[in-house]
N, C-alpha and C positions, 0 to 999 in steps of 0.2 A: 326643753329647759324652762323654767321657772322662772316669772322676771326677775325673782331674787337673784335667781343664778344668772341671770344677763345683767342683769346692774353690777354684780360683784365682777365680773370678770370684766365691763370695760372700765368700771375704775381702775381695777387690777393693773390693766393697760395702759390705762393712761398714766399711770403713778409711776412705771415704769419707763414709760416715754418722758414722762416730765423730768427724774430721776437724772436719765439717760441725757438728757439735754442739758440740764443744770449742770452736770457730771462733765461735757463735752465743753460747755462755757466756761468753766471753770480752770480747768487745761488750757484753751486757747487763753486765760486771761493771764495764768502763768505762764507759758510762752512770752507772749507780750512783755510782761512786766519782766522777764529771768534777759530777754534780749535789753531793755535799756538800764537794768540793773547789773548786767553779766560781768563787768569791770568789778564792781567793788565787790561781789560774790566770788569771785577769783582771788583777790586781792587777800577777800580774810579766811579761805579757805586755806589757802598757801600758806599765810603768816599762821592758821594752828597747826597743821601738819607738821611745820618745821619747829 
């Protein structure tokens, strides 16, 4: 391989990794916030449904 071709594929990598991480923080930071929001997120889901 080529170092063009080794540099592309571990950016490739890592842009994936990075992605994938941001992506995973992002979940756990909704989690978080959906548990001490979870009351009023009930509250106005309820009141449009009905």
């Amino acid at each position: 391989m080529t170092t063009i071709n080794i540099i592309g594929v571990v950016m490739l990598i890592g842009s994936v990794l990075g992605y994938g991480a941001l992506f995973l923080w992002v979940l756990t930071e909704d989690k978080r916030k959906a548990r001490k929001e979870g009351a009023q997120w009930n509250n106005r889901n309820s009141s449009r449904s009905r």
